[in-house]
VMD Tcl script that builds the backbone (N, CA, C; Angstrom):
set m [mol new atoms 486]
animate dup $m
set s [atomselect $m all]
$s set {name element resname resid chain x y z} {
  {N N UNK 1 A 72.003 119.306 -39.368}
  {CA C UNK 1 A 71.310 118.957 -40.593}
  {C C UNK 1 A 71.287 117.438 -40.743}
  {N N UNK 2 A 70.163 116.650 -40.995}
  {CA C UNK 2 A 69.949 115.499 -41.401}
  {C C UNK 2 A 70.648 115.227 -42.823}
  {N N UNK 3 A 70.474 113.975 -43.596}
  {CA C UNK 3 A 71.174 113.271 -44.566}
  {C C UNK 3 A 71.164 113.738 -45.583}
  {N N UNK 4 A 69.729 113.929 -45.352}
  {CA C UNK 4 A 68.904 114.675 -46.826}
  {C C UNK 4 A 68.686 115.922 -46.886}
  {N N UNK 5 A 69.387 116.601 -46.142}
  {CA C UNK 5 A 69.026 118.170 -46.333}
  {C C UNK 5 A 70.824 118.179 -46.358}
  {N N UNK 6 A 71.529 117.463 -46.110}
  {CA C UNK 6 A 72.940 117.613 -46.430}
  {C C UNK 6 A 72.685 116.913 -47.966}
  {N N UNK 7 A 72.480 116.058 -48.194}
  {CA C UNK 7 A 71.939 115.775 -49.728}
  {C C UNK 7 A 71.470 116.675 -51.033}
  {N N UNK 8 A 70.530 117.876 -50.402}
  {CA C UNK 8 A 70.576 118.496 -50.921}
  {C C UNK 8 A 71.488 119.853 -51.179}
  {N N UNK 9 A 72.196 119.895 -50.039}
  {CA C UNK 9 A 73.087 120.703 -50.072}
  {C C UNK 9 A 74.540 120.836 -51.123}
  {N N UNK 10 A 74.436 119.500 -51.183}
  {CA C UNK 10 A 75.415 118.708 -51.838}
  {C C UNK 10 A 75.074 119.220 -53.765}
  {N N UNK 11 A 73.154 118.672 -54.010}
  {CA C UNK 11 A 72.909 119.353 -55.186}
  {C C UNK 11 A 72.944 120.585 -55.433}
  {N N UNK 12 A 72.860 121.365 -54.569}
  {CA C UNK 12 A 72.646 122.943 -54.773}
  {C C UNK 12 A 74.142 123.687 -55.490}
  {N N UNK 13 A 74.858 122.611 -54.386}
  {CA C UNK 13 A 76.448 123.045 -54.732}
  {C C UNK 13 A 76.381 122.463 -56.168}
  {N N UNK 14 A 76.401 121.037 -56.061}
  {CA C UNK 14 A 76.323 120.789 -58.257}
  {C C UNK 14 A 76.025 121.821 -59.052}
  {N N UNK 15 A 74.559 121.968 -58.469}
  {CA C UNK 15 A 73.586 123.318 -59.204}
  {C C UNK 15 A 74.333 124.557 -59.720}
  {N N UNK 16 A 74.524 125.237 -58.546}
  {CA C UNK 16 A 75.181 126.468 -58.679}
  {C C UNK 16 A 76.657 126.451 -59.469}
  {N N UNK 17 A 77.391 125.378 -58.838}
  {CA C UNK 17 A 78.672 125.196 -59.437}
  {C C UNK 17 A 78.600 125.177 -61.173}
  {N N UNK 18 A 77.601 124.438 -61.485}
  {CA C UNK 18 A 77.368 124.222 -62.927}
  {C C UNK 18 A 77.132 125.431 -63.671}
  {N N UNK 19 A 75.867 126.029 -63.453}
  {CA C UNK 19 A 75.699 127.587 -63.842}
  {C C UNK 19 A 76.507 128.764 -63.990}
  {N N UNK 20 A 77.387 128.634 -62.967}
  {CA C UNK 20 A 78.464 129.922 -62.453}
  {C C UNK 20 A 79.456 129.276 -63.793}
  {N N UNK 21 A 79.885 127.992 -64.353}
  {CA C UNK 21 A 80.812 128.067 -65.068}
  {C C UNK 21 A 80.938 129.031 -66.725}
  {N N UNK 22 A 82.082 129.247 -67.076}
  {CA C UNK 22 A 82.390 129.622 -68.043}
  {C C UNK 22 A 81.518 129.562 -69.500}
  {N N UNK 23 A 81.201 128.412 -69.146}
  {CA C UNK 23 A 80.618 127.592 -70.342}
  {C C UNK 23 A 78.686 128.165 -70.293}
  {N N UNK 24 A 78.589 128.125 -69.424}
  {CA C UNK 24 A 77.098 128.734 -68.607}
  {C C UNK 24 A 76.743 130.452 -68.705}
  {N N UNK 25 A 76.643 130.538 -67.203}
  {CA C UNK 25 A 76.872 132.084 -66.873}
  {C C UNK 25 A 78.351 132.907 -67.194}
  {N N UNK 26 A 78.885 132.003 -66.584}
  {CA C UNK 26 A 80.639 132.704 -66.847}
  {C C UNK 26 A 80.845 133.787 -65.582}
  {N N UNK 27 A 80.714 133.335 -64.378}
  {CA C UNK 27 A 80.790 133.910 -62.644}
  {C C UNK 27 A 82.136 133.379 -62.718}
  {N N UNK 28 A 82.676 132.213 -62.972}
  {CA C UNK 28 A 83.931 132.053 -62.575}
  {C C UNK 28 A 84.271 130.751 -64.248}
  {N N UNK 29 A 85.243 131.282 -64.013}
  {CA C UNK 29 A 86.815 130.563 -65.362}
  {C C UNK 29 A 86.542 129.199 -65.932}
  {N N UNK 30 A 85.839 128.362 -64.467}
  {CA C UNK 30 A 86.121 126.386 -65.110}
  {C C UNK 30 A 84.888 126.301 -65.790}
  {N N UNK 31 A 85.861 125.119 -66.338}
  {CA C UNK 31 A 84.913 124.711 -67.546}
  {C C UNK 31 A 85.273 122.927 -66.618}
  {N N UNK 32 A 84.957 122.755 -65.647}
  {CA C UNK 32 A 84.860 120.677 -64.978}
  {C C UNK 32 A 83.480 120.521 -65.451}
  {N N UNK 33 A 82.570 121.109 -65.454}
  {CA C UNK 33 A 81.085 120.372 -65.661}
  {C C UNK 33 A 81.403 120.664 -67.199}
  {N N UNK 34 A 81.749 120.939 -68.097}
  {CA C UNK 34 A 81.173 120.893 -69.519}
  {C C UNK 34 A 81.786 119.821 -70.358}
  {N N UNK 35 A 81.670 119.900 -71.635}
  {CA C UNK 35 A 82.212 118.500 -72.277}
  {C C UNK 35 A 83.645 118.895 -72.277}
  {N N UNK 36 A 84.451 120.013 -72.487}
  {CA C UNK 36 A 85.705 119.849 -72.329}
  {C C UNK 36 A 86.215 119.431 -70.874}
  {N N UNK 37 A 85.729 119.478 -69.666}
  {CA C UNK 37 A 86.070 118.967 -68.448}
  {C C UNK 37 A 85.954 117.809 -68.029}
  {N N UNK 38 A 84.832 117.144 -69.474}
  {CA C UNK 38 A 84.239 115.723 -69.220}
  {C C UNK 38 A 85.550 114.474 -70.001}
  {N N UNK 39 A 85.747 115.312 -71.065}
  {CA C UNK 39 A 86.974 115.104 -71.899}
  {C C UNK 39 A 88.288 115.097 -71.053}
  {N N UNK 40 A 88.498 115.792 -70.471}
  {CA C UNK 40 A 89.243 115.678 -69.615}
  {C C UNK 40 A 89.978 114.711 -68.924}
  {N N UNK 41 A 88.729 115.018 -67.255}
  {CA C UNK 41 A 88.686 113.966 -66.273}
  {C C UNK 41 A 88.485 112.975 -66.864}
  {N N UNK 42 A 87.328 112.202 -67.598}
  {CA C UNK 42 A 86.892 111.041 -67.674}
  {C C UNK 42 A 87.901 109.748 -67.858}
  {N N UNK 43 A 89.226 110.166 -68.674}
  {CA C UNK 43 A 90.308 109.243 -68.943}
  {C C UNK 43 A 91.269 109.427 -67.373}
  {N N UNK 44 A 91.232 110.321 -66.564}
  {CA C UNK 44 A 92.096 110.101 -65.665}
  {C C UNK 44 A 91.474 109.875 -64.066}
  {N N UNK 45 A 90.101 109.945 -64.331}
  {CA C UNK 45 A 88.681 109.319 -63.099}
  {C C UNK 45 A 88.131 108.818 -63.917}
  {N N UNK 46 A 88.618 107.436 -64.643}
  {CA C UNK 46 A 87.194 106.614 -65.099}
  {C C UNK 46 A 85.565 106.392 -64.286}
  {N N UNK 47 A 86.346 105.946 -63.316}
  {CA C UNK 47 A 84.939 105.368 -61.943}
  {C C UNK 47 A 84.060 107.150 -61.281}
  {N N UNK 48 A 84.874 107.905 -61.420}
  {CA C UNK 48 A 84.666 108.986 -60.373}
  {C C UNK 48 A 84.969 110.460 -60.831}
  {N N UNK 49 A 85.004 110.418 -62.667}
  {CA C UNK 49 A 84.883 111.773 -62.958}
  {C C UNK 49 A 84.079 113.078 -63.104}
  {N N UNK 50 A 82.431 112.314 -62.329}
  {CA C UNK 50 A 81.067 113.164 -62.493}
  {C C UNK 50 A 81.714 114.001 -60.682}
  {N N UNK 51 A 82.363 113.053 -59.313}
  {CA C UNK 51 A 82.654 114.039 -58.338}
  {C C UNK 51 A 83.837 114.437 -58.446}
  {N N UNK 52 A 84.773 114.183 -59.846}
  {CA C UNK 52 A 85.710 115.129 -60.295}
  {C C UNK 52 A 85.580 116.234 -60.317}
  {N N UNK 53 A 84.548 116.473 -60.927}
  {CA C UNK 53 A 83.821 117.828 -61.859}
  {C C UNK 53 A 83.258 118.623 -60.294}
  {N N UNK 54 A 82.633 117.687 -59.550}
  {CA C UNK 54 A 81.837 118.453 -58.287}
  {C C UNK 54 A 82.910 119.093 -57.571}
  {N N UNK 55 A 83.958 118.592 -57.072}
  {CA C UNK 55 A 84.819 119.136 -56.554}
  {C C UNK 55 A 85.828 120.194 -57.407}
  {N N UNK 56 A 85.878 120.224 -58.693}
  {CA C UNK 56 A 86.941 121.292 -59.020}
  {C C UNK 56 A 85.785 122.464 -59.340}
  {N N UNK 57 A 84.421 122.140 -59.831}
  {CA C UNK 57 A 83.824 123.397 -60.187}
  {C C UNK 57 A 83.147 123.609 -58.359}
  {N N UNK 58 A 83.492 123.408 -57.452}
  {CA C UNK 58 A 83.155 123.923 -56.031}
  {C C UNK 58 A 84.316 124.653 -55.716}
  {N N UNK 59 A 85.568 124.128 -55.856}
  {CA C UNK 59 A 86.806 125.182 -55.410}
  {C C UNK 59 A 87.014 125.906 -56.042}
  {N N UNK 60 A 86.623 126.242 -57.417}
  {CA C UNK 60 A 86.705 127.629 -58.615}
  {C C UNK 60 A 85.685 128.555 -57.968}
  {N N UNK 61 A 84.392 127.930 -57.767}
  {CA C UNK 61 A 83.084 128.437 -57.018}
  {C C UNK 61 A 83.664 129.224 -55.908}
  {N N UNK 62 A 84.379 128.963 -54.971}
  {CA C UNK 62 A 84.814 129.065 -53.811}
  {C C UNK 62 A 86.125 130.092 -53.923}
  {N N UNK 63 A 87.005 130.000 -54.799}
  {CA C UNK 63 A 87.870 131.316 -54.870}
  {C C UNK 63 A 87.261 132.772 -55.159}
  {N N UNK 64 A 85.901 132.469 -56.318}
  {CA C UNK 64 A 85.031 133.635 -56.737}
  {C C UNK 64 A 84.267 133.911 -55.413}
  {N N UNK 65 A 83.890 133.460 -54.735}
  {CA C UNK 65 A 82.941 133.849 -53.597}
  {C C UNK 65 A 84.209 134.428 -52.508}
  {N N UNK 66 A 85.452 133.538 -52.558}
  {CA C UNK 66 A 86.015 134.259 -51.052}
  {C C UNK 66 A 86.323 135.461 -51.616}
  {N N UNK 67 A 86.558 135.973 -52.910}
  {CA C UNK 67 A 87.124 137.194 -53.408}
  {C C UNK 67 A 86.205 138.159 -53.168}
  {N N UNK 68 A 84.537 137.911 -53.316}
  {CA C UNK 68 A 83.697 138.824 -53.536}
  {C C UNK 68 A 83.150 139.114 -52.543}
  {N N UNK 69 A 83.463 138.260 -51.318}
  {CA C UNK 69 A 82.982 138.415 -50.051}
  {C C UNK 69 A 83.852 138.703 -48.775}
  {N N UNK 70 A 84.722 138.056 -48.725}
  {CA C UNK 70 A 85.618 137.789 -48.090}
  {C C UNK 70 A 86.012 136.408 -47.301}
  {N N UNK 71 A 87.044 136.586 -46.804}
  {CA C UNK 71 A 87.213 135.477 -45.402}
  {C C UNK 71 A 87.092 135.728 -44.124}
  {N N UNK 72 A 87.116 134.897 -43.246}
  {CA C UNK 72 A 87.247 135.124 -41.875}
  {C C UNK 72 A 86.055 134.464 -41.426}
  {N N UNK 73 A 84.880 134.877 -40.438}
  {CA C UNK 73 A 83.787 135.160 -39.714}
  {C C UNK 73 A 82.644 134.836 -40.519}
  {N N UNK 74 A 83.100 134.084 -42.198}
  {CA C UNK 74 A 81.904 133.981 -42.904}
  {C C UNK 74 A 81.786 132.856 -43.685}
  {N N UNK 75 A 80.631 132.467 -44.182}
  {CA C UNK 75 A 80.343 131.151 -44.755}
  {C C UNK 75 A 79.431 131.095 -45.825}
  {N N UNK 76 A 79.726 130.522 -46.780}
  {CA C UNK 76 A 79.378 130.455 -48.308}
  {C C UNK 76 A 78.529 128.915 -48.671}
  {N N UNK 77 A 77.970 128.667 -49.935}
  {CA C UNK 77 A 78.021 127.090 -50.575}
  {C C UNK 77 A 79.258 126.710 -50.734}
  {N N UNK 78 A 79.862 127.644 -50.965}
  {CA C UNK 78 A 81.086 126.641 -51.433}
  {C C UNK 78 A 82.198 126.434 -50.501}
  {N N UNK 79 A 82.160 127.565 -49.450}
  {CA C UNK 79 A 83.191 127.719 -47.650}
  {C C UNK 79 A 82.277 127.239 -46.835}
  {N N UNK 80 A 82.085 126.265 -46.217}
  {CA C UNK 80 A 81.338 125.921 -44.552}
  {C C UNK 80 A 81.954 125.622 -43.784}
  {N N UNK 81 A 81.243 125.732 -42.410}
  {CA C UNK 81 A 82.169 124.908 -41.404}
  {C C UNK 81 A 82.822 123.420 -41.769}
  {N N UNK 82 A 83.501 122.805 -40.841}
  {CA C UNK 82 A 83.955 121.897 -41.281}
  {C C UNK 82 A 83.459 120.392 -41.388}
  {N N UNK 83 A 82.519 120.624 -40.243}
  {CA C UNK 83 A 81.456 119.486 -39.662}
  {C C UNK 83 A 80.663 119.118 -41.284}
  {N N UNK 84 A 79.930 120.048 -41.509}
  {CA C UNK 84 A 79.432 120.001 -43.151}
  {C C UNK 84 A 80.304 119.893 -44.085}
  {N N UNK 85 A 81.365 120.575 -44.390}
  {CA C UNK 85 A 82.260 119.893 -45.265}
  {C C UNK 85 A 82.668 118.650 -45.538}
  {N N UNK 86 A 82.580 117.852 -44.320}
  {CA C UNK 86 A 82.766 116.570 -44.093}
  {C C UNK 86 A 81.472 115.764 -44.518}
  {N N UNK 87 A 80.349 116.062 -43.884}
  {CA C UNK 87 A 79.288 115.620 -44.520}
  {C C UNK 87 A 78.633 115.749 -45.940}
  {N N UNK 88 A 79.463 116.628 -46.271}
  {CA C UNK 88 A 79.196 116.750 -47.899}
  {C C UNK 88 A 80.007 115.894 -48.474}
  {N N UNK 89 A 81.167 115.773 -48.073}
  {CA C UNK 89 A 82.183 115.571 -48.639}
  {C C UNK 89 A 81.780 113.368 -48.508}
  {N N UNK 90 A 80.847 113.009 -47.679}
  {CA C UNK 90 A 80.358 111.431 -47.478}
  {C C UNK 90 A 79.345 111.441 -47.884}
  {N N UNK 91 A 78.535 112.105 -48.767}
  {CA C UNK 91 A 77.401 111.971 -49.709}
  {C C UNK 91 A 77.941 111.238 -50.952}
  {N N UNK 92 A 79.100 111.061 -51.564}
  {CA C UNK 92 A 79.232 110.433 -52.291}
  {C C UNK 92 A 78.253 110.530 -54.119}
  {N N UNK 93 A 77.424 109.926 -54.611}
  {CA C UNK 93 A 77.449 109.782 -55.959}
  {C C UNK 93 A 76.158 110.801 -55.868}
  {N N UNK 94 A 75.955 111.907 -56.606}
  {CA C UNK 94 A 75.027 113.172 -56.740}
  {C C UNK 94 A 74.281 112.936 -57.618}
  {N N UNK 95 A 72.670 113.204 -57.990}
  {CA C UNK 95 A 72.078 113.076 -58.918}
  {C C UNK 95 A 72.978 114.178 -59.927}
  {N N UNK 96 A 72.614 113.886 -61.362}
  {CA C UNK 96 A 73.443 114.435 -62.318}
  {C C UNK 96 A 72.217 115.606 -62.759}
  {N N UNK 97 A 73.341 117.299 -62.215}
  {CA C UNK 97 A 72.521 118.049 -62.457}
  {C C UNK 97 A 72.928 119.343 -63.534}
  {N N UNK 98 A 74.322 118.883 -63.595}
  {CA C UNK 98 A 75.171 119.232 -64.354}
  {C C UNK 98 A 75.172 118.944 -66.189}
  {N N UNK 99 A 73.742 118.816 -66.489}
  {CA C UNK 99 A 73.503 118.379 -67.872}
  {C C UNK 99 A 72.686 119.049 -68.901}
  {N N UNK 100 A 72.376 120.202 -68.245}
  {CA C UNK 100 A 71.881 121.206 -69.163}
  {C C UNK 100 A 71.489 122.446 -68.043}
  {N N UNK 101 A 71.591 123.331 -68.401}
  {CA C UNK 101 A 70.780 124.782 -67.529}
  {C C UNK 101 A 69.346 124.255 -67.109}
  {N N UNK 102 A 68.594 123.710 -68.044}
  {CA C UNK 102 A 67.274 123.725 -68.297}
  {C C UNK 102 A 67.373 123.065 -66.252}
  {N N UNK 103 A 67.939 121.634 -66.632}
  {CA C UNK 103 A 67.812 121.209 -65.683}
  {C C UNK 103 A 68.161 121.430 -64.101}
  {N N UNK 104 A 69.262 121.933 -64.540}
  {CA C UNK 104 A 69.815 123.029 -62.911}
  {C C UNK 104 A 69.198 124.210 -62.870}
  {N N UNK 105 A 68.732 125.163 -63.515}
  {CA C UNK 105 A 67.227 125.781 -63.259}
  {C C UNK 105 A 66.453 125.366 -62.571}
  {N N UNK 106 A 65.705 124.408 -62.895}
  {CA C UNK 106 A 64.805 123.517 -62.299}
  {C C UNK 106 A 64.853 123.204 -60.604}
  {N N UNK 107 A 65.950 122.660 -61.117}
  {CA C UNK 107 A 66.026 122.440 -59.250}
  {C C UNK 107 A 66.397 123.167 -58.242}
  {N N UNK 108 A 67.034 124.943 -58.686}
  {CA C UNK 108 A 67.090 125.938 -57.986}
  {C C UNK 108 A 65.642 126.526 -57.587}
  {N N UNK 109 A 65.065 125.922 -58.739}
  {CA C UNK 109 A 63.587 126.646 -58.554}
  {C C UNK 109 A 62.717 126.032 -57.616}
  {N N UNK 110 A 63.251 124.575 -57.816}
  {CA C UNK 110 A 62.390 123.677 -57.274}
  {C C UNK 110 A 62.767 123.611 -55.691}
  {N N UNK 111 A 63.977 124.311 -55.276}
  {CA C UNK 111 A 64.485 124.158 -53.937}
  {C C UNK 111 A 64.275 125.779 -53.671}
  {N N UNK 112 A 63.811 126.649 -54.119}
  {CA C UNK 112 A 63.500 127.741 -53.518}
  {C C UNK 112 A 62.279 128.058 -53.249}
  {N N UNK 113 A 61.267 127.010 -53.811}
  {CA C UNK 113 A 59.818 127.380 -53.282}
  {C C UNK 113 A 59.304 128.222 -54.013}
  {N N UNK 114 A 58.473 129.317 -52.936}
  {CA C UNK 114 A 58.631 130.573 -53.509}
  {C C UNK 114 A 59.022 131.642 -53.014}
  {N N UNK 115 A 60.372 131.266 -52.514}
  {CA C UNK 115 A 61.098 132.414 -51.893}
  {C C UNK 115 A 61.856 133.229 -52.865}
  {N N UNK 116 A 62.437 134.371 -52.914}
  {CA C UNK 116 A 62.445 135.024 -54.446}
  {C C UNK 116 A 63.618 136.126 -53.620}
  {N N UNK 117 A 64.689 136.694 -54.265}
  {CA C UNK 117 A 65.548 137.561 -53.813}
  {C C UNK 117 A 66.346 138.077 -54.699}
  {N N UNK 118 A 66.111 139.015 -54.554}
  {CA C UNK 118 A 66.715 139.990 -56.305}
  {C C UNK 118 A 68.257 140.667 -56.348}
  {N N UNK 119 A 68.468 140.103 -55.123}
  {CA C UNK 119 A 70.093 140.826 -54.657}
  {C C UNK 119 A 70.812 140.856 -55.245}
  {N N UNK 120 A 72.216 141.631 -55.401}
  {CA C UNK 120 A 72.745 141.725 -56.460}
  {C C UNK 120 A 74.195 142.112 -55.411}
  {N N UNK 121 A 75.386 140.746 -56.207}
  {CA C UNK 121 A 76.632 141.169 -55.526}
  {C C UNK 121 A 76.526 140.383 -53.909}
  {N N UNK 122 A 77.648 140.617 -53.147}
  {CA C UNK 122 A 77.149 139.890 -51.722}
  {C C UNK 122 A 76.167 140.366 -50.730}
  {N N UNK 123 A 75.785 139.200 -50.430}
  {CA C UNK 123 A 74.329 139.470 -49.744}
  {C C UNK 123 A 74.445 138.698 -48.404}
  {N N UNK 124 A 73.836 139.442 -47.498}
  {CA C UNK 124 A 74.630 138.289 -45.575}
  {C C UNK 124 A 72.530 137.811 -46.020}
  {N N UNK 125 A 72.329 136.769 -45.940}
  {CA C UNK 125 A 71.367 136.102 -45.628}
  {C C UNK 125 A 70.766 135.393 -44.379}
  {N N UNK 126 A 72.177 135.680 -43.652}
  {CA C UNK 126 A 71.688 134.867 -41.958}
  {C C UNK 126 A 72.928 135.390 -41.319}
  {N N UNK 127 A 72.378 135.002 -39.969}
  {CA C UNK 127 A 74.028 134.395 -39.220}
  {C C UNK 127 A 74.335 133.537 -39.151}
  {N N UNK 128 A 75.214 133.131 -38.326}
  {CA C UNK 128 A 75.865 131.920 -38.131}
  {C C UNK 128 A 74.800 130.996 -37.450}
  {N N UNK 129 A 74.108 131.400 -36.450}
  {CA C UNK 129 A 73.503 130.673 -35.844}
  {C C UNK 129 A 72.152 129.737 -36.922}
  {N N UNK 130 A 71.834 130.566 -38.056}
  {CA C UNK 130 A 71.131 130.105 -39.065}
  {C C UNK 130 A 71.542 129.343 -40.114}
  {N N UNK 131 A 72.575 129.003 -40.092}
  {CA C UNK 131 A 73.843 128.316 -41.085}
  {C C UNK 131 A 72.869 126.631 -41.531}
  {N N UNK 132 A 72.602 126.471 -40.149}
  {CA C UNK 132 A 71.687 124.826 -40.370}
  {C C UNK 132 A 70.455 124.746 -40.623}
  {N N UNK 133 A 69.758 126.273 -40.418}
  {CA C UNK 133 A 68.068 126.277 -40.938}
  {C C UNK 133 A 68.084 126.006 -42.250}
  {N N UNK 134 A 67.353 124.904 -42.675}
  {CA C UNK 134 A 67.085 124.666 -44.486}
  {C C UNK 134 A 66.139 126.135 -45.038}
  {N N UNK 135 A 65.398 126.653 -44.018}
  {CA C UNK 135 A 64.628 127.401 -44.944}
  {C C UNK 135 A 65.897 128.808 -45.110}
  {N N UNK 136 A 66.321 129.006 -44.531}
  {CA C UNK 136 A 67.805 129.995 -45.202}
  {C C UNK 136 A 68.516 129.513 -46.154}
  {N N UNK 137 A 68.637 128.280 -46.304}
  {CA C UNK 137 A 69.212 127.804 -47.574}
  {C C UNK 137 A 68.004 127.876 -49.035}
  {N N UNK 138 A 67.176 127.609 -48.749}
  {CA C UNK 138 A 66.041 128.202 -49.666}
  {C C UNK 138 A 66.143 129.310 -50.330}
  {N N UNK 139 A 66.405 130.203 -49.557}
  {CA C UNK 139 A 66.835 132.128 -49.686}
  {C C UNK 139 A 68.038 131.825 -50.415}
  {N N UNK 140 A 68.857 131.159 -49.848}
  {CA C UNK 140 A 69.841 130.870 -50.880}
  {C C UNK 140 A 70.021 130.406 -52.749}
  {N N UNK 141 A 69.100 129.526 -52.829}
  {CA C UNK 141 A 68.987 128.831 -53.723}
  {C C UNK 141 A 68.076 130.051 -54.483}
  {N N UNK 142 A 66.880 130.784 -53.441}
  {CA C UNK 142 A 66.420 132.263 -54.533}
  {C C UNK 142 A 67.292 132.933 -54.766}
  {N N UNK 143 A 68.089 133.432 -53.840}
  {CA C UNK 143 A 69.259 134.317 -54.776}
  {C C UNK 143 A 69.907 134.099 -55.284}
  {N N UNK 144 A 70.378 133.205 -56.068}
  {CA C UNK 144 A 71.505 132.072 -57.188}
  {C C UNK 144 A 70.120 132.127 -58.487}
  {N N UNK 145 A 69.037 131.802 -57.888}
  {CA C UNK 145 A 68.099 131.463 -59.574}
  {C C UNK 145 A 67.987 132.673 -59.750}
  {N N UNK 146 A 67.560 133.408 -59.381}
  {CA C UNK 146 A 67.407 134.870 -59.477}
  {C C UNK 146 A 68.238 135.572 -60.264}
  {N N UNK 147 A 69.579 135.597 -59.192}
  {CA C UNK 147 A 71.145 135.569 -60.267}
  {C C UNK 147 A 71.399 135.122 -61.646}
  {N N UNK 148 A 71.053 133.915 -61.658}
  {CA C UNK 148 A 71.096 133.504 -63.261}
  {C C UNK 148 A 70.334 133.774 -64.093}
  {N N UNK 149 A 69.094 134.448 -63.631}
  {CA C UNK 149 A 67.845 134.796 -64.305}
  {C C UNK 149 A 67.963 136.238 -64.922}
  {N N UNK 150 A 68.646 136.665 -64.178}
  {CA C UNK 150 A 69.068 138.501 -64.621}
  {C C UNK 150 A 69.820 138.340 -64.965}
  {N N UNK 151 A 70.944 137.465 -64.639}
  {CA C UNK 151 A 72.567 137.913 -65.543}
  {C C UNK 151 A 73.063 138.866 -64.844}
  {N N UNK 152 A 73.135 138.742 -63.070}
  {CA C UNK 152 A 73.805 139.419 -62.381}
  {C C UNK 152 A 74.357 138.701 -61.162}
  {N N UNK 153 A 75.461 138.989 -60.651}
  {CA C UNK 153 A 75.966 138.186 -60.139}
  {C C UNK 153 A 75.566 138.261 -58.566}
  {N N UNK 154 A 75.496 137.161 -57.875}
  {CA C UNK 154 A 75.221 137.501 -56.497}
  {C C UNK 154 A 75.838 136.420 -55.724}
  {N N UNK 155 A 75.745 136.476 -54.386}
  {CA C UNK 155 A 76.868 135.862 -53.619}
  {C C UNK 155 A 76.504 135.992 -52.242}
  {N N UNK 156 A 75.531 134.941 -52.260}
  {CA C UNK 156 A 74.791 134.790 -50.595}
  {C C UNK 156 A 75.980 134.180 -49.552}
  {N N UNK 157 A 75.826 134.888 -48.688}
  {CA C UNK 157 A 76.488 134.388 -47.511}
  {C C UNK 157 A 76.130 134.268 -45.675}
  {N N UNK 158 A 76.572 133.544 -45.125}
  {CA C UNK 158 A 76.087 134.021 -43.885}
  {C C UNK 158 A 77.140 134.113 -42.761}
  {N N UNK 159 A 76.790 135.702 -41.893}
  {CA C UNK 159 A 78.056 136.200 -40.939}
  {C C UNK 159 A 77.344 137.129 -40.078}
  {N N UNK 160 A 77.599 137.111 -39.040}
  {CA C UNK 160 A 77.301 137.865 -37.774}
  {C C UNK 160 A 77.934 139.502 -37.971}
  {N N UNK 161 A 79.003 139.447 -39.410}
  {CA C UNK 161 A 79.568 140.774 -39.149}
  {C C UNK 161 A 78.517 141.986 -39.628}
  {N N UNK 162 A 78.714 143.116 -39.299}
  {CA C UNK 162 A 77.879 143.626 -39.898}
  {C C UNK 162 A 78.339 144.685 -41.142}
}
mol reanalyze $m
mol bondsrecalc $m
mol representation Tube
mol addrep $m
């Protein structure tokens, strides 16, 4: 994956992370993206409490997905290999998407095209070998808007198991 499709990968995770919270949908417990998380961090990450928030609402993200999916042989937004973890992890300052639904809507929508997936619960979307195609991440980003659109939970992943 190039810079900018790790770039966006990076928003999708904001995206989703934001929605799934408590305060939002309520998929998983944290409340890092809302004003009590902003309240928070902000006095103890002055410079760096907006990838405060990215990183604790990705590992809350990431306990709800390994639970609902599993571990091992499989890979999530919020579990990847490590090569991408790393490259996510040197993207550094994220457009701010974490500031209303309206707006993280938007850009699920706006990154799914019009690919559309009504799945419900975990869903294998690829294999492994598809892990780096952007247009599988697309499918991704439909089944998360989709998800938030019904008020049902879903949990794209990709694994060779069957």
């Amino acid at each position: 994956m190039d810079a900018d499709q790790i770039k966006q990968l990076a928003r999708l995770r904001l995206a989703v992370g934001y929605l799934g919270e408590q305060a939002e949908m309520g998929w998983w417990s944290s409340t890092f993206c809302g004003k009590s998380g902003t309240a928070f961090l902000a006095p103890v990450f002055p410079r760096t409490h907006a990838l405060a928030q990215y990183h604790g609402a990705t590992a809350a993200a990431a306990r709800v997905h390994d639970d609902r999916i599993g571990v091992g042989d499989v890979y999530h937004l919020f579990r990847l290999p490590e090569d991408l973890e790393q490259s996510l992890h040197a993207v550094g300052r994220i457009d701010d998407l974490a500031t209303s639904v309206h707006t993280a809507m938007g850009f699920l929508s706006a990154y799914a095209e019009n690919e559309r997936n009504d799945a419900v619960g975990p869903v294998n979307v690829g294999g492994l070998a598809s892990l780096r195609d952007s247009s599988r991440w697309k499918l991704v980003a439909a089944c998360y808007l989709s998800g938030f659109e019904q008020q049902r939970e879903t949990f794209p992943f990709f694994s060779d198991r069957k």
